[in-house]
C-alpha positions as CSV (number, residue, x, y, z in Angstrom):
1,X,0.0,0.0,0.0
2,X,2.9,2.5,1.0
3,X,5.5,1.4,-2.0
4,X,5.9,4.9,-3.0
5,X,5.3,6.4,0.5
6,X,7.8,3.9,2.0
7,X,10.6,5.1,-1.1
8,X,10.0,8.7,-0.3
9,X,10.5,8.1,3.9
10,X,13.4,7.0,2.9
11,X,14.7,9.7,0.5
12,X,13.8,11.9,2.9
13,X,15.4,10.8,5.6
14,X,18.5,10.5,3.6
15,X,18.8,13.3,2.3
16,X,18.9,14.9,5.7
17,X,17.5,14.7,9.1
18,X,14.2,15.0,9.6
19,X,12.6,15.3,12.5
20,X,9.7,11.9,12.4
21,X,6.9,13.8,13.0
22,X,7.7,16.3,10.2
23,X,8.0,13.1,7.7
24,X,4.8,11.4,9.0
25,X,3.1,15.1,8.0
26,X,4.5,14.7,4.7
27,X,3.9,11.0,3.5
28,X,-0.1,11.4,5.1
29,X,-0.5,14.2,3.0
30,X,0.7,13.1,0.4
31,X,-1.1,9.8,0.3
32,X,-4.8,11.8,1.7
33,X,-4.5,10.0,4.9
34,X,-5.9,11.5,8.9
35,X,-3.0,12.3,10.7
36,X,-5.0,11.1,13.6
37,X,-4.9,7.3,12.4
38,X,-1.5,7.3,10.6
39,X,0.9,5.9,13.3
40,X,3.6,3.1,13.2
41,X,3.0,0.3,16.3
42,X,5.6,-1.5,16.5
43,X,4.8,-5.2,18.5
44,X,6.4,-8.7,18.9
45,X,3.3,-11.0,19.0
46,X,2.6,-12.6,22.4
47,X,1.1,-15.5,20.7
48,X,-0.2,-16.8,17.4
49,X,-3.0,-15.0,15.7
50,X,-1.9,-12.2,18.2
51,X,-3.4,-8.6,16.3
52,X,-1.6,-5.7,18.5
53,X,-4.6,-5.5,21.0
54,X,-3.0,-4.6,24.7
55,X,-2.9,-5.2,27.3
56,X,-2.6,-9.1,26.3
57,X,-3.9,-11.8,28.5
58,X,-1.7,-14.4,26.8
59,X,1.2,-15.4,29.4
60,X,4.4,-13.3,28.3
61,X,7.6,-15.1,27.1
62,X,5.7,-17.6,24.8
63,X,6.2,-15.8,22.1
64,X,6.3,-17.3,18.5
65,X,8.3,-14.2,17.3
66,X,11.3,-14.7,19.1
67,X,13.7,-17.8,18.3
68,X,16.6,-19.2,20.2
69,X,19.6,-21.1,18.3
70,X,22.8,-22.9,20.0
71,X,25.7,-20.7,19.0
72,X,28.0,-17.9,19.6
73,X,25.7,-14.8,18.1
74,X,28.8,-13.0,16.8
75,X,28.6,-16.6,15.1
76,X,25.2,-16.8,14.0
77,X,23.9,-16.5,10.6
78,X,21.9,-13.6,10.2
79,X,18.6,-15.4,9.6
80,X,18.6,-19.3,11.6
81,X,18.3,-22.6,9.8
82,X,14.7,-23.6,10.9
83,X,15.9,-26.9,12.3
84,X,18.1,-25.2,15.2
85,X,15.8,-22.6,16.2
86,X,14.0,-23.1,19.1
87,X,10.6,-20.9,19.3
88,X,9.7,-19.4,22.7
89,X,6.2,-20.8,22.3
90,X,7.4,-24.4,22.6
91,X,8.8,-26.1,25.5
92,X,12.6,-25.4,25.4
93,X,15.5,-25.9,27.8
94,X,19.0,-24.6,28.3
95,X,22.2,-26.4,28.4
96,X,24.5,-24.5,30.9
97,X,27.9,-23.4,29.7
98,X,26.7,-23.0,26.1
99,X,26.6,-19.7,24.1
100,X,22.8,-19.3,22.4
101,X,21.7,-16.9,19.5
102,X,18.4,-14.6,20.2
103,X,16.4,-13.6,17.6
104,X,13.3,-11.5,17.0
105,X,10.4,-10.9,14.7
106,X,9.3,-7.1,15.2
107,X,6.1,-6.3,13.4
108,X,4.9,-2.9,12.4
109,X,1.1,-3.4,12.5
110,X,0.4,0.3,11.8
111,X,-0.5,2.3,9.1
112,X,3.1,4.6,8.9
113,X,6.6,3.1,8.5
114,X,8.7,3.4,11.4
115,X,11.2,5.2,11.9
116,X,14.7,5.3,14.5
117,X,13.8,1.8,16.1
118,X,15.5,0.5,18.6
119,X,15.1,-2.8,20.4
120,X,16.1,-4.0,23.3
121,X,16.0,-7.6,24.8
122,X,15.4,-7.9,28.4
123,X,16.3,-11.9,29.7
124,X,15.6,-13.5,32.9
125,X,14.0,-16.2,34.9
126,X,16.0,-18.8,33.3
127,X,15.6,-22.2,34.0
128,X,18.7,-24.2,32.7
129,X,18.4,-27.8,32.9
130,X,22.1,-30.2,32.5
């Protein structure tokens, strides 16, 4: 839907910086949408079939969008060989004194591409088993 949009974000932003606000203005205009409904929302799905609605009552580190692979990430192929990975939303167990890849599907479920993303991966309440 936002082909063209999407090409001119990214002209935009590098040709200079732009403040995001100033090229959400431009690329609703341009394509007659409501500034009102023309946001990015950035989400990892808590569990399948999982549309962006919060807060979720599905139970929180279950989900199918983040993937964990034996192996040094420095390592680590940039996308995981589907027979190593093991999803979050299956039952999955640590081997202490090994190094394991994390990996993460981040959805934009909004109307407006994103912009300056950061992500940040917040472990604990491991359970290793030998």
């Amino acid at each position: 839907m936002f082909t063209r949009s999407e090409k001119l974000f990214e002209s935009i932003v590098k040709e200079r910086e732009v403040p995001f606000e100033e090229v959400r203005k431009k690329l609703a205009e341009k394509n007659d949408i409501d500034m009102k409904t023309f946001w990015p929302y950035i989400t990892i799905r808590s569990f399948l079939g999982d549309n962006g609605v919060r807060p979720s009552a599905s139970i929180h580190g279950l989900s199918p969008d983040i993937w964990i692979c034996k192996g040094r990430p420095d390592q680590s192929p940039a996308i995981p060989d589907t027979d190593s990975i093991q999803r979050t939303d299956q039952m999955y167990s640590f081997t202490l004194k090994e190094d394991y890849s994390v990996y993460g599907l981040i959805w934009n479920l909004g109307t407006a591409p994103a912009a300056g993303v950061q992500v940040h991966l917040l472990i604990g309440n491991l359970i290793c088993c030998v």
